[in-house]
N, C-alpha and C positions, 0 to 999 in steps of 0.2 A: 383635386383642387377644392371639392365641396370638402371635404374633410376639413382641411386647412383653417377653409372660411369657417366652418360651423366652432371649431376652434379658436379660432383670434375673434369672433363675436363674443364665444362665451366670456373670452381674457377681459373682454373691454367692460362686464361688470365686475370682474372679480381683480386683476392684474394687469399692472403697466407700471412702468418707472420714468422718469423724468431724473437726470444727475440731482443729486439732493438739493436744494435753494433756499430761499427764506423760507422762516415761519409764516406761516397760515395768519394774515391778517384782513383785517378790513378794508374795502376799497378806497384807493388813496389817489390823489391827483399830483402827488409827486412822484419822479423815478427812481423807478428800482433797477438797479444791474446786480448782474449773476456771472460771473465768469467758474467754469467748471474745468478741471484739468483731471480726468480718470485714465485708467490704465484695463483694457477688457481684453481679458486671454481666453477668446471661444473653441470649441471643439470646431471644427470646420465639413461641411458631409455638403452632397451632391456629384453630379454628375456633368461632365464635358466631354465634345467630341470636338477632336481635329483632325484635318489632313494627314495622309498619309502621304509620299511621293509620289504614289501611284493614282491618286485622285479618292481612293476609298477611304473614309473616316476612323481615328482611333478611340476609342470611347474609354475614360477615364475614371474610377469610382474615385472621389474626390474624398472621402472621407476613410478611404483602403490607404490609400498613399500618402496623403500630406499629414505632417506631425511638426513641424518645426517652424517657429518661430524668426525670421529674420529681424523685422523693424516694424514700430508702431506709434503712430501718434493720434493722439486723439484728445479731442475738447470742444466745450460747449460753451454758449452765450445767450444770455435770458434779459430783455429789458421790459418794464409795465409801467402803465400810467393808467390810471381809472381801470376800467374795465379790459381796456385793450393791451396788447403787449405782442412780441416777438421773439421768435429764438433759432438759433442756430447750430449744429452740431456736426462735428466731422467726426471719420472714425477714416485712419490709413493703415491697411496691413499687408504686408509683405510674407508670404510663409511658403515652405518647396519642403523638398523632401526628395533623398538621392536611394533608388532601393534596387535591389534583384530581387527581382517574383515573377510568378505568373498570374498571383491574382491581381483584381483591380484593374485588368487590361482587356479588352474584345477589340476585335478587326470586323468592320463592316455587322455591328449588333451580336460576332459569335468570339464569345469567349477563348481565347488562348488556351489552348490545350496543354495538358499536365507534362507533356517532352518537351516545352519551350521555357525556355527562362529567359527574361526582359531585363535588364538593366536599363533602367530609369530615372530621370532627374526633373521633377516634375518643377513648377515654379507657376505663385498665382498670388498678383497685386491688384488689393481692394480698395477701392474709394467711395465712401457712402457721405454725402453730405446732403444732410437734409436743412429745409430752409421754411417758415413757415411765418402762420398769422395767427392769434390767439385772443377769444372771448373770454373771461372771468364770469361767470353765472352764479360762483356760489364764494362768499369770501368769509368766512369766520375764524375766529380764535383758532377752532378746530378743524378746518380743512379748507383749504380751497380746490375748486374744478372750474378747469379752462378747455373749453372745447376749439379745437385748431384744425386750421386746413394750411394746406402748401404743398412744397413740393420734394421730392427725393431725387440727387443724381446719384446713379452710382457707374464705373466704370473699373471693367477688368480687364485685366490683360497678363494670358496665362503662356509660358512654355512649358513643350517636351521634349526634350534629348532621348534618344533610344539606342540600343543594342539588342537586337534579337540572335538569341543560337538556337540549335536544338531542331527536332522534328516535327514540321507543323503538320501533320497529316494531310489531310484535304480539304485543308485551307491553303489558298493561295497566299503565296509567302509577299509579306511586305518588305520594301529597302528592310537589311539586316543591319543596319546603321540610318542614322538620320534627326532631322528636328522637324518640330512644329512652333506658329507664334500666333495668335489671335488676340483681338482685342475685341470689347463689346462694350457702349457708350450707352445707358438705359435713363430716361426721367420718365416719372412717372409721381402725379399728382395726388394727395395723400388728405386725407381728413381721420381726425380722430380726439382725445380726449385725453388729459393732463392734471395732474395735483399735488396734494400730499395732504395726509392727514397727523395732526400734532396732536402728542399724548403725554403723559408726564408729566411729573413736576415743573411749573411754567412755560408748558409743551415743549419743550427740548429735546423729545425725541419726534423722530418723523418719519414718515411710511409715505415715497413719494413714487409716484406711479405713472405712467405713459401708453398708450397704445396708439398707433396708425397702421391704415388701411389704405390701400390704395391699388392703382392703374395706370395703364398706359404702354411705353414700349414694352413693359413686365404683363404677362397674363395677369399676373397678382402679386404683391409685395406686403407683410404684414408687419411689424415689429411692438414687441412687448417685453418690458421694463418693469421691476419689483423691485424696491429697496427697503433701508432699513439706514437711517442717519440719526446723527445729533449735532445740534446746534450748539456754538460757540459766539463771543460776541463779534469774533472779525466774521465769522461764515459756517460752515455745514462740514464734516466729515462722514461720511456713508459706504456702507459696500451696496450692491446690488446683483440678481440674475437676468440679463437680458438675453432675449431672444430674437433674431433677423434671420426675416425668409426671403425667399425668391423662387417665381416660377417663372420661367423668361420664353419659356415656350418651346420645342421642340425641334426648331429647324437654325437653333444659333449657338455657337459656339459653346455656351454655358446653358444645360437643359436646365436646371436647376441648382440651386444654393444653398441651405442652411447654415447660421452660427449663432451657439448655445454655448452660454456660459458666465463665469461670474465677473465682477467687474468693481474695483475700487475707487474713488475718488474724493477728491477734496473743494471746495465753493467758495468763494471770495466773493458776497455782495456788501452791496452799499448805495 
């Protein structure tokens, strides 16, 4: 976990992203709205334990098994006045993955032995909505930075369908058929730091960045966001690499989370 930390500290001088938004201007006592609609296809890693029939845990490498895309929605909302402002963001992912192996799977913390083959049908829907409040501290031509606190839900809820054959040795054999269903509901309070810096001929390009940090029912939750946009006169078109962690602790359904990856979008303000 110190890892992590000394990691998303370093990002928050050098990397973060915010969906791309206005140009970088001067403090204004009229409103701004931002509405963001992006599309983020991350690699998905970590690790889950569920029920067995027999009451013993199945433990899941989460980034061995799932590969596949189901359904995704996601989109963000920005409004500012003076100094202060708010915003909002969702991200929904649905992704599984149907395999025969034996890796990726342990009974009771011990790995599946090489004479067992699993047939598996894994399945894991994410919900991250985060919701916050935001300081303006720096506002020029060339960059603005908003420093924000608020909060993070996220909520999963993952299955397993199983088939085991094969010879477990001396391991005690679980149901040779069966399922698992868990669900886990996390908020957790978040502070961190928001911009973009404008470059270019009448700064129409932009480098817009985000990091939050935070706690609560998570040990730790971190997220960091890099882009690279340009501005148009209805809004922004940008891609970005974002990155969202999770350490949720050890004795719940989902030990941990990782999703890394790049992410496209498009900004409608006014």
């Amino acid at each position: 976990m110190f890892k992590k930390m000394s990691v998303a500290i370093w990002s928050l001088g050098a990397a973060v992203l915010a969906p791309t938004s206005v140009l970088a201007q001067e403090i204004s006592d009229d409103w701004h709205f931002t509405a963001t609609l992006y599309g983020w296809l991350p690699d998905i890693g970590g690790n889950a334990q569920l029920p067995l029939g027999d009451g013993r845990p199945i433990a899941v490498d989460i980034s061995t098994i799932l590969d596949h895309l189901k359904m995704t929605g996601q989109g963000a909302f920005e409004i500012q006045k003076g100094h202060w402002g708010g915003f909002t963001d969702v991200v929904y992912l649905d992704v599984g993955e149907s395999t025969t192996q034996t890796r990726g799977l342990s009974i009771g913390d011990i790995p599946l032995p090489g004479t067992v083959t699993a047939a598996a049908d894994f399945d894991l829907k994410s919900l991250f909505w985060t919701l916050g409040a935001s300081y303006r501290s720096v506002a020029t031509p060339g960059a603005t930075v908003d420093w924000l606190f608020g909060a993070r839900f996220a909520s999963f809820k993952q299955s397993l369908d199983w088939e085991f054959s094969g010879n477990f040795g001396p391991i005690t054999p679980p149901p040779l058929t069966g399922g698992s269903r868990a669900k886990v509901d996390h908020i957790d309070g978040i502070i961190g730091v928001k911009g973009r810096l404008a470059f270019g001929a009448e700064n129409k390009w932009l480098m817009p960045f985000y990091f939050d940090l935070g706690t609560g029912d998570s040990d730790m939750t971190w997220q960091a966001r890099l882009g690279l946009g340009y501005a148009f006169g209805w809004g922004d078109l940008g891609v970005a690499w974002r990155y969202l962690d999770y350490d949720t602790g050890s004795d719940g359904p989902i030990t941990d989370l990782n999703m890394n990856g790049p992410a496209i979008g498009a900004s409608w303000r006014w």
